[in-house]
GUMARTOR-798604 format. One record per residue (C-alpha): residue in one letter; x, y, z. Coordinates in steps of 0.05 Angstrom, whole numbers, padded with zeros to 5 digits, always signed. Example, Ala and Ser with C-alpha at 12.3 -4.5 7.8 and 13.67 -1.06 7.14 Angstrom:
# residues 2
a+00246-00090+00156;s+00273-00021+00143;
***
This chain:
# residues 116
x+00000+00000+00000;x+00011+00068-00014;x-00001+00113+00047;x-00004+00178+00008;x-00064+00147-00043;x-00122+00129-00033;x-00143+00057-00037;x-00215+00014-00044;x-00232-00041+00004;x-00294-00079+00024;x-00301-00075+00093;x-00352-00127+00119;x-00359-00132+00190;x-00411-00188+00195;x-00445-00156+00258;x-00515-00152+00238;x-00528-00231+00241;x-00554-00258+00307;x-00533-00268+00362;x-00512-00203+00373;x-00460-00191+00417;x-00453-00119+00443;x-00437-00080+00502;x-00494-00049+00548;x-00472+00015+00549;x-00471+00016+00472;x-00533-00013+00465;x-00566+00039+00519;x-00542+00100+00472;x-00609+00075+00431;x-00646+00063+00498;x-00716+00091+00471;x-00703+00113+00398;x-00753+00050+00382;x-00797+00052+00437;x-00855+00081+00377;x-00840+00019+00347;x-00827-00016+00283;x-00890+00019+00240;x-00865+00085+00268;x-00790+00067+00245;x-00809+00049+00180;x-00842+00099+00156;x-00791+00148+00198;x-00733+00113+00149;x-00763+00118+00091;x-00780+00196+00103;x-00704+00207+00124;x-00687+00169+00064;x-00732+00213+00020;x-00699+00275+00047;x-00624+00250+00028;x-00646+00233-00046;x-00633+00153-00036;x-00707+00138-00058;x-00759+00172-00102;x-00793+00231-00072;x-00863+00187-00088;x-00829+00119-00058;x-00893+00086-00019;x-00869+00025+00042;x-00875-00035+00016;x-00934-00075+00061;x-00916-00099+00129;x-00905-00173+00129;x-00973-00214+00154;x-00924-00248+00200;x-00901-00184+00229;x-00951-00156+00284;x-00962-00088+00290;x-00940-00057+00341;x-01002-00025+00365;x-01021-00103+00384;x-00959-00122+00415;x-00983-00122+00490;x-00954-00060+00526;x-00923-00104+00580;x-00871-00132+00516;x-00859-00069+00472;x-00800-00049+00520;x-00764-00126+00509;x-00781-00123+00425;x-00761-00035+00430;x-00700-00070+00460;x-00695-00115+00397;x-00678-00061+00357;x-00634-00023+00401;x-00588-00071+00402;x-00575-00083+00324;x-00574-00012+00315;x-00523-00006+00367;x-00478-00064+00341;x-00455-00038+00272;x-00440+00035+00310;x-00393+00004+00359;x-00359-00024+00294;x-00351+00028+00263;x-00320+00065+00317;x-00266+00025+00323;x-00247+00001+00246;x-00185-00041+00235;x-00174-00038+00317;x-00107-00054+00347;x-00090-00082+00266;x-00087-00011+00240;x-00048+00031+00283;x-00004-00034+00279;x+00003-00019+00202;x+00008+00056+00211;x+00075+00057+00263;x+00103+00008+00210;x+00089+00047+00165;x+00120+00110+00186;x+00181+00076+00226;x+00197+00063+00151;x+00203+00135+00126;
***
């Protein structure tokens, strides 16, 4: 590699298969973002994703799945555990990407300039 040029690589992290593993307190930074719930969400993505030009101004959602309740009959008592099913996910892939390359990296980079 070339330090001084830019350079192309596909970084797949393979963190948003279960099970997820993730520290609480990153998980907690999302503590209530999803407590409106999945229907909310949706449509809340889709809008966001409207207003940054990555869909069609006239995109529709596509239907719920029939084997996806909505969350207006999800019994009060269980939205905070299935809120807490999204928190997590959402949390994992942030925590990755805080941290790319890890210890690997900086490894590479004091090589790299020991070598100057």
């Amino acid at each position: 590699m070339q330090p001084d040029k830019p350079f192309f690589m596909y970084w797949a992290t393979g963190c948003l298969h279960g099970p997820h593993h993730i520290m609480k307190e990153w998980a907690d930074k999302y503590r209530g973002k999803f407590d409106d719930g999945w229907d909310v969400y949706r449509q809340r993505a889709l809008e966001g994703a409207k207003a940054k030009g990555w869909v069609p101004a006239g995109a529709v959602l596509t239907p719920r799945p029939e084997t996806l309740a909505a969350w207006d009959s999800i019994p009060d008592d269980q939205k905070p555990f299935q809120a807490r099913l999204m928190e997590v996910p959402r949390a994992t892939p942030s925590m990755r990407m805080s941290r790319p390359g890890g210890s690997s990296m900086r490894s590479s980079s004091s090589a790299t300039a020991r070598t100057r």
